[in-house]
C-alpha positions as CSV (number, residue, x, y, z in Angstrom):
1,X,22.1,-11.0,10.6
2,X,18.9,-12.0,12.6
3,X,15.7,-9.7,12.1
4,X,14.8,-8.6,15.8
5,X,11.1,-7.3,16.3
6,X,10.6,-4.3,14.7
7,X,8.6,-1.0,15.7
8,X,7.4,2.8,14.4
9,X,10.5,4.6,16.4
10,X,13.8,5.0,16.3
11,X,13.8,5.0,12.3
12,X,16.0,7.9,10.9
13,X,14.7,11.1,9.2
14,X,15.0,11.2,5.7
15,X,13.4,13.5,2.9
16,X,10.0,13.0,2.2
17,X,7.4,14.0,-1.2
18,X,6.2,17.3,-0.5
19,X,2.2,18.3,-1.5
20,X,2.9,21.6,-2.4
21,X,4.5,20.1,-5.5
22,X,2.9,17.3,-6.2
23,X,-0.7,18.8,-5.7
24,X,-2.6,19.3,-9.0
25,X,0.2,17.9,-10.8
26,X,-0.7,15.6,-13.8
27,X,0.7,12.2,-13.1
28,X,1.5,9.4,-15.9
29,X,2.6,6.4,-13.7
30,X,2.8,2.8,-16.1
31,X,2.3,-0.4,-14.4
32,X,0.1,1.5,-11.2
33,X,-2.0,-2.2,-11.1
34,X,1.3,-3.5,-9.8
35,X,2.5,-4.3,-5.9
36,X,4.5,-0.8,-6.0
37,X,2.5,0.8,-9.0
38,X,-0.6,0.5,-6.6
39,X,1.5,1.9,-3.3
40,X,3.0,4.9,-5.5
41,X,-0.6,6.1,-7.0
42,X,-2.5,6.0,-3.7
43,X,0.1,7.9,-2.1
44,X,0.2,9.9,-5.3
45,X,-3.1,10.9,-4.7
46,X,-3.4,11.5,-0.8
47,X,-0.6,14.1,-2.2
48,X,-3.2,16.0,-4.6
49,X,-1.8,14.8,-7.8
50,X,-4.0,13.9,-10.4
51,X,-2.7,10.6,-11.3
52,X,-3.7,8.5,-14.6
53,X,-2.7,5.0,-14.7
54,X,-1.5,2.8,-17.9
55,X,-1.2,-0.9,-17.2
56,X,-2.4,-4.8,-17.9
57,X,-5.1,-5.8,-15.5
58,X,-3.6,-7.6,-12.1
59,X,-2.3,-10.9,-12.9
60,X,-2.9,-12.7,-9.8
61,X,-6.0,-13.1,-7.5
62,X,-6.0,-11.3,-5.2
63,X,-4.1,-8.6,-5.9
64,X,-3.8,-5.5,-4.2
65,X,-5.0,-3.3,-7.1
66,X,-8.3,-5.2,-6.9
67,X,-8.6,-4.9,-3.1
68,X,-8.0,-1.1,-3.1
69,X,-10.0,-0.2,-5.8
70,X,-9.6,3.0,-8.2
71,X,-10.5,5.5,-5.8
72,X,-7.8,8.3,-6.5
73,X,-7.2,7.5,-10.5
74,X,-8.4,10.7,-12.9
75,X,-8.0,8.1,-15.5
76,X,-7.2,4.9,-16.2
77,X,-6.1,2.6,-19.2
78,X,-5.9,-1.1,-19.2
79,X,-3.4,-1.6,-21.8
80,X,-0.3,-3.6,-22.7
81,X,3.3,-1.3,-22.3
82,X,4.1,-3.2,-26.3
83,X,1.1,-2.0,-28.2
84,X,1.9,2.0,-28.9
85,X,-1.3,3.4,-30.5
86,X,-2.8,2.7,-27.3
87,X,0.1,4.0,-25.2
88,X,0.5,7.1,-27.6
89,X,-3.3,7.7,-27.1
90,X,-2.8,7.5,-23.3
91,X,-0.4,9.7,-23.1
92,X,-1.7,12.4,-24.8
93,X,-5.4,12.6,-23.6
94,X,-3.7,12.8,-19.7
95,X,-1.0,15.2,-20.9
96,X,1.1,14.8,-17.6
97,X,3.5,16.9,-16.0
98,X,5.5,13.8,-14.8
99,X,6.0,10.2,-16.0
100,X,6.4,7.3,-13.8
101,X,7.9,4.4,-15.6
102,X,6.9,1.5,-13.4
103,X,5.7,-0.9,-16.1
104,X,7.6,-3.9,-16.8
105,X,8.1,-8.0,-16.7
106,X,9.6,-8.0,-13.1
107,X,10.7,-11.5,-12.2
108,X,14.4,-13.2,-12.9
109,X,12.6,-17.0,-13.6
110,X,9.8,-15.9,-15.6
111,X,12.5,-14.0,-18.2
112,X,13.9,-17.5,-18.3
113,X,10.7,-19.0,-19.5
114,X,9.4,-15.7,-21.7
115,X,13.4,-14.2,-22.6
116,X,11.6,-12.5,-25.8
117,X,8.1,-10.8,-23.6
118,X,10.9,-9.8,-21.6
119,X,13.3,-8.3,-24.0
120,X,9.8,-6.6,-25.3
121,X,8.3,-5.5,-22.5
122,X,11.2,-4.2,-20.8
123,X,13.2,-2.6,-23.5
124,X,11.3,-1.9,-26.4
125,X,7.9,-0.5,-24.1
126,X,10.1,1.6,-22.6
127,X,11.6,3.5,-26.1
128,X,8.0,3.4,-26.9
129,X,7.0,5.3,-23.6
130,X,9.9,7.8,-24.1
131,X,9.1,8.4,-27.9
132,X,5.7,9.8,-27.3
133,X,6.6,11.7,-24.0
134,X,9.7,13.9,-25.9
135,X,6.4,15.1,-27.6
136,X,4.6,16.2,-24.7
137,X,3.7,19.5,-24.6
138,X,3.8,20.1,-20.3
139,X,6.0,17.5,-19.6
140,X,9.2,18.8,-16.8
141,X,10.4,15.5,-15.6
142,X,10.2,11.6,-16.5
143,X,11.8,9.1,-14.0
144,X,12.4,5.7,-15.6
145,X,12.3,2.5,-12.7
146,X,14.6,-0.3,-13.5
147,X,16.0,-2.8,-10.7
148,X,18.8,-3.0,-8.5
149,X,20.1,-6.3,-10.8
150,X,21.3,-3.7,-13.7
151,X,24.9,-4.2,-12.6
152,X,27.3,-6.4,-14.2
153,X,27.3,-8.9,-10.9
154,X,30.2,-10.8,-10.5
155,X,29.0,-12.4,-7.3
156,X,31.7,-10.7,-5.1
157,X,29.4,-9.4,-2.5
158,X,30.5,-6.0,-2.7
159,X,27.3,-2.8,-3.1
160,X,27.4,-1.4,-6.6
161,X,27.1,2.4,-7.4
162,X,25.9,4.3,-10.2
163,X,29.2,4.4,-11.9
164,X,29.3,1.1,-11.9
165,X,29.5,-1.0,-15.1
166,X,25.9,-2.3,-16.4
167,X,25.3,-5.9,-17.2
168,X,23.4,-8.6,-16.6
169,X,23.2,-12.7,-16.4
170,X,19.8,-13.6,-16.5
171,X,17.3,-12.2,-19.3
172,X,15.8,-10.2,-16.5
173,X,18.5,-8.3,-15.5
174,X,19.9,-8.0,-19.1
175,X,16.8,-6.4,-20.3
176,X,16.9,-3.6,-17.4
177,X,20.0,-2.7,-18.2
178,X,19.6,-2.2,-21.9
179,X,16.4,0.1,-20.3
180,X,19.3,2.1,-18.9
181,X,20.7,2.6,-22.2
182,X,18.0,3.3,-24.2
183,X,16.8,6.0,-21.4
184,X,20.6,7.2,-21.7
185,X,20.2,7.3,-25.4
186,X,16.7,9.2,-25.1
187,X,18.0,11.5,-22.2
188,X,21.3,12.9,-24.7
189,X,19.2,12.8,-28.0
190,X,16.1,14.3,-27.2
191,X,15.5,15.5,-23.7
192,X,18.8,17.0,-23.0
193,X,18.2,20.2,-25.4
194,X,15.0,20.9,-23.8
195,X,15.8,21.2,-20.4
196,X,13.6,18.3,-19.4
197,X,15.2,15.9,-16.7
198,X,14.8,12.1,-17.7
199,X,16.2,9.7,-15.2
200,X,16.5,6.0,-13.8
201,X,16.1,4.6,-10.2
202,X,17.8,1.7,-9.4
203,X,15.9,-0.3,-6.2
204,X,16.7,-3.3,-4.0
205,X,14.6,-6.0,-3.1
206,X,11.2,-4.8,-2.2
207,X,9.0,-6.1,1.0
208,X,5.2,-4.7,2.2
209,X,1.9,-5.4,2.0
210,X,-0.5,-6.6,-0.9
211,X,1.8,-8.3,-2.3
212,X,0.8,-11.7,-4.1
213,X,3.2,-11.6,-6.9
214,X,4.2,-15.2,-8.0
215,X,7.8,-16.4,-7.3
216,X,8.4,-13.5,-4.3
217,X,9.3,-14.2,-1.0
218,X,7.0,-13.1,0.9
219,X,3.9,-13.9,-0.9
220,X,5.3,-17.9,-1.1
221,X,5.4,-17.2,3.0
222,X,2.0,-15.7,2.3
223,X,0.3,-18.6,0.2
224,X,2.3,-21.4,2.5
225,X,0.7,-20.0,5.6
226,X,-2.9,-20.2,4.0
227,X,-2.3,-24.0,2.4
228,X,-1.2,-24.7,5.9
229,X,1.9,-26.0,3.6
230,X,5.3,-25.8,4.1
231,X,7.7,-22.9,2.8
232,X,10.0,-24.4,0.0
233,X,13.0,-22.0,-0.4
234,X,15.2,-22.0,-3.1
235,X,18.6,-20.2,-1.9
236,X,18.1,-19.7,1.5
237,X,21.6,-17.9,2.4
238,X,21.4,-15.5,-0.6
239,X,21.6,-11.9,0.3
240,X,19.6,-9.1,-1.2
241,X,18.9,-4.9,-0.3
242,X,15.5,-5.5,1.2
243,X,13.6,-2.2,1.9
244,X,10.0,-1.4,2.7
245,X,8.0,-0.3,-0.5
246,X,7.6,2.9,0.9
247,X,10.9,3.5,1.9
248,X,11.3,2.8,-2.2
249,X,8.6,5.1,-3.6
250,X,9.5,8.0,-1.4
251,X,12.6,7.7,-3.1
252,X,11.0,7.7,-6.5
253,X,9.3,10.6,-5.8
254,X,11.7,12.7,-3.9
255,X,14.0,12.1,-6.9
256,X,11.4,13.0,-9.3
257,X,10.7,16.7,-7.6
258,X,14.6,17.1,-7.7
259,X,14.8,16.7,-10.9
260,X,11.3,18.8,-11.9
261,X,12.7,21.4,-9.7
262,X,16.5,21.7,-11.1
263,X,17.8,20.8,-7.8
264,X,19.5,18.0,-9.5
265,X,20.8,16.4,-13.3
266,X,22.4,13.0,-12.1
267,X,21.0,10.3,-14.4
268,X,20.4,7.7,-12.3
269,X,20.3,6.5,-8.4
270,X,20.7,3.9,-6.1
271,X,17.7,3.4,-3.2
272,X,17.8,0.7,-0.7
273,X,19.5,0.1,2.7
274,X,23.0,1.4,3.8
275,X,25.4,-1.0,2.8
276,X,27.3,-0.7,6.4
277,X,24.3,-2.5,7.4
278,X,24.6,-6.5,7.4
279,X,22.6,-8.1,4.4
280,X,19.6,-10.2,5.3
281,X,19.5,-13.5,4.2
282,X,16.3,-15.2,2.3
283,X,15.9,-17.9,4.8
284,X,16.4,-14.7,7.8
285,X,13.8,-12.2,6.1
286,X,11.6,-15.8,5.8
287,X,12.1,-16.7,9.8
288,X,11.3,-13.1,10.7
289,X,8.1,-12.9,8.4
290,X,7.0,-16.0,9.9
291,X,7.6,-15.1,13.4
292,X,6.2,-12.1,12.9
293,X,2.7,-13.9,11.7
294,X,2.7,-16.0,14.6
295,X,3.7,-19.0,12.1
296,X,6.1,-21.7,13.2
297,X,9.0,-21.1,11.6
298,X,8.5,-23.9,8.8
299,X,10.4,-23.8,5.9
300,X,12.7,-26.2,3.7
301,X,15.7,-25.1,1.4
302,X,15.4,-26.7,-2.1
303,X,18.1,-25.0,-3.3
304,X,19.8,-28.2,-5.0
305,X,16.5,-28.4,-7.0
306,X,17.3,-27.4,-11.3
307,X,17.1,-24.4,-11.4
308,X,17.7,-21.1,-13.4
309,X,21.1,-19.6,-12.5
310,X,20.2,-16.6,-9.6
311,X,23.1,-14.4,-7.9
312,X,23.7,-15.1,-4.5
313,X,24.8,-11.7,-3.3
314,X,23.9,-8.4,-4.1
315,X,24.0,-5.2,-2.3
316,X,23.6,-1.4,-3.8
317,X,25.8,1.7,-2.4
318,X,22.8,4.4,-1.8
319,X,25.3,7.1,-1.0
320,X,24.8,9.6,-4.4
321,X,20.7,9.2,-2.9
322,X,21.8,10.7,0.2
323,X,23.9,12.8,-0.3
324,X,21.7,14.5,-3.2
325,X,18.6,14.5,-2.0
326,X,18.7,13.9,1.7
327,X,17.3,10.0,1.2
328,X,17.9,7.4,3.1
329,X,15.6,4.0,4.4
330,X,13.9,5.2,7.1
331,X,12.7,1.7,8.2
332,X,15.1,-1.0,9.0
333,X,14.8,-4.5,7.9
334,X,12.9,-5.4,11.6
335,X,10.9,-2.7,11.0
336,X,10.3,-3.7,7.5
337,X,9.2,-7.3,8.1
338,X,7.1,-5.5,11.0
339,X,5.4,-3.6,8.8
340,X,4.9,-6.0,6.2
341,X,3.2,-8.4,9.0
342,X,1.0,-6.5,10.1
343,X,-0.5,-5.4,6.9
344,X,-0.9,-9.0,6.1
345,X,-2.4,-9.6,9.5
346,X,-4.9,-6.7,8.9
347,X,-5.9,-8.0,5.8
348,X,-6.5,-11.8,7.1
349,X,-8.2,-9.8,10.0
350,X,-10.5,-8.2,7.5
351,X,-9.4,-5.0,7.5
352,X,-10.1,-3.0,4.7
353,X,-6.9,-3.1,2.4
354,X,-7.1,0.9,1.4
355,X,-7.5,1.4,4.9
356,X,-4.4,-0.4,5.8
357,X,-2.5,0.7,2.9
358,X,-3.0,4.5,3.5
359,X,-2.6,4.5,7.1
360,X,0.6,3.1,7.1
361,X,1.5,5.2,4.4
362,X,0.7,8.3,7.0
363,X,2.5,7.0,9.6
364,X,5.6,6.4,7.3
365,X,5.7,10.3,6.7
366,X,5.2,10.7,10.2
367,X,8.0,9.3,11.7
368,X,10.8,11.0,13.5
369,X,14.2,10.0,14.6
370,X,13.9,9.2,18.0
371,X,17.2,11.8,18.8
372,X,14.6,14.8,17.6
C-alpha cells in the first residue's frame, strides 16, 4: 500500500483521556525518559496529573527527553528498572494512584547482543515493579506495556488477538511475553482479591517525533538525512502495525481509566491500526517519510546482509480495544508519517521541541471525524 499525503481531517473519532480523572492523580510512569515515556508524561501533565518518573538517563544524544526538559515531573528518579531498593524507595515516597509500566529493553537486535539485560530488564524489573506496588497503600489501577511481538508468530500474515497463544522467536519478544505471565501471575495472586485492576497493552509499531532511538526506522531516515548518507534498509517488504505515538498512549491511558473506574476487567489489549487496513511496508513507511522531508527518496535494501532472524509479517486484531473502550487510531498511516514529518521539520527548523510536542498533542485531542 503506498502512503498518500496525509492531513489533520478526516481521521475518525475515537475515545480520548479525560482531565477530570486524571487531574491530581498521582502518576508512577517507568521508562518516562523514553520516545513514548516522554510523549505519555507531558500529556500526562497538560491532563493535571501529578506524574513522577523512574528511569535510566536517555541513551542517545539527542533525545527527546533532553530537548523537552522536566517541566511537568513532581518527581523524578534516574534509576535502573533491576536494582529494587531504589525502585521500592521510588515507589513509595510518590505513592501513586496509577502505575505506568513503560520501562524496558525495547529493541529485537539489541536482545540478540544482551539476551541476559534483556531477560532482566524485561522480566525480572517487571516482578520487581509489581512486588512493591501490591503494597501500595492508594494504588486503583497498574497497566503493564509489553509489545505487539508477544504472539507466538508463525509468519502467516494473519493479526493476532488477545486470546491468542504467547510466544516468541527472538530474546526480545520472548522476554515480553514471559512479562505477560508474570503480570498474569501477579494479577490472580495478589491483585485479584483486592479489587485492584492490573493489566497489559499490547502495541504495534510506533512512528512520531523525538525519536532518535538506535536501530528504528525512522530515526535511521532521520540520521541518513543529516549524514547526507544513504538509507540502508534491512527488510524492506516486511510489514508491521504502524500507529502514531499518540494514537498509542491514548490508548494506554483510556485503558488505564477503564480499568481505575470498573468500566472494564479484560487483562490485556491490542492498540494499533484496523487490520482491514493494508499493512505498510518498511521500504513504503521509508519512501513516505522521505517524501514527506523533502528528501529524495534514497534508500538501499541490505536485507541479504547476516543478520539476526526478524519476522516479516505481523499485524494485531484491535477489535476487544474498540469494542471496550470506544478506541480506535484516529490517524491513518499518511497522516502518521505526516505528523511525524513535520515534527522533525520543526525541530531542524528550530522550533522548540516541547512546543512541537504539546501542540500536536492538542490538536490530536482535537480532531473530529470529518462526517460530524
Amino acid at each position: 500500500m503506498a502512503v498518500g499525503p496525509g492531513s489533520l481531517e478526516g481521521m475518525a473519532v475515537s475515545a480520548l483521556p479525560s482531565p477530570d480523572f486524571w487531574r491530581g492523580k498521582r502518576v508512577f510512569v517507568t521508562g518516562h525518559t523514553g520516545f513514548k515515556g516522554t510523549w505519555t508524561r507531558l500529556w500526562l501533565a497538560a491532563l493535571g496529573a501529578n506524574v513522577f518518573g523512574y528511569a535510566l538517563p536517555p541513551d542517545t544524544t539527542p533525545a527527546l527527553h533532553t530537548l523537552v526538559g522536566s517541566d511537568g515531573l513532581v518527581g523524578e528518579t534516574l534509576a535502573d528498572i533491576r536494582d529494587g531498593s531504589a525502585l521500592e524507595r521510588a515507589l513509595i515516597a510518590a505513592d501513586p494512584h496509577i502505575i505506568l509500566h513503560l520501562a524496558a529493553q525495547p529493541l529485537v537486535r539489541t536482545s540478540y547482543v544482551e539476551p541476559i539485560l534483556t531477560f532482566d530488564v524485561n522480566v525480572m524489573g517487571t516482578a520487581r515493579l509489581l512486588e512493591v506496588a501490591r503494597k501500595l497503600p492508594h494504588l486503583i489501577a497498574a497497566l503493564v506495556v509489553t509489545t505487539d511481538k508477544v504472539y507466538a508468530n508463525d509468519d502467516a500474515g494473519r493479526a493476532f488477538s488477545e486470546d491468542d497463544r504467547l510466544g516468541g522467536h527472538d530474546p526480545y519478544s520472548a522476554s515480553k511475553a514471559a512479562a505477560e505471565l508474570v503480570t498474569a501471575s501477579y494479577r490472580q495472586s495478589f491483585f485479584a482479591a483486592s479489587g485492584r485492576p492490573v493489566a497489559t497493552a499490547r502495541a504495534g509499531n510506533v512512528l512520531g517525533g523525538g525519536d532518535f532511538a538506535v536501530d528504528r526506522l525512522v530515526p535511521d531516515v532521520v540520521r541518513a538525512a543529516l549524514a547526507g548518507e544513504s538509507l540502508a534498509i534491512r527488510s524492506p517488504g516486511a510489514t508491521r502495525p504502524w500507529q502514531h505515538v499518540l494514537d498509542c498512549v491514548c490508548g494506554y491511558l483510556v485503558f488505564t481509566e477503564a480499568l481505575a473506574g470498573g468500566r472494564t476487567n479484560v487483562a490485556s489489549l491490542n492498540f494499533g491500526p484496523s487490520p482491514t487496513v493494508s499493512p505498510c511496508t518498511v521500504g513504503e513507511i521509508a519512501t513516505a517519510m522521505q517524501t514527506a522531508l523533502g528528501l529524495p527518496n534514497d534508500w538501499n535494501d541490505v536485507s541479504t546482509a547476516a543478520k539476526p532472524h526478524e519476522m516479516q509479517t505481523l499485524g494485531l486484531d484491535p477489535t476487544r480495544a474498540a469494542a471496550t473502550l470506544g478506541w480506535r487510531t484516529r490517524l491513518d498511516a499518511a497522516a502518521t508519517v505526516a505528523w511525524t514529518a513535520r515534527w522533525y521539520a520543526g525541530w531542524r527548523n528550530g522550533e522548540p521541541p516541547r512546543a512541537l510536542t504539546l501542540d500536536q498533542i492538542h490538536a490530536y485531542t482535537a480532531l473530529r471525524d470529518a462526517d460530524h
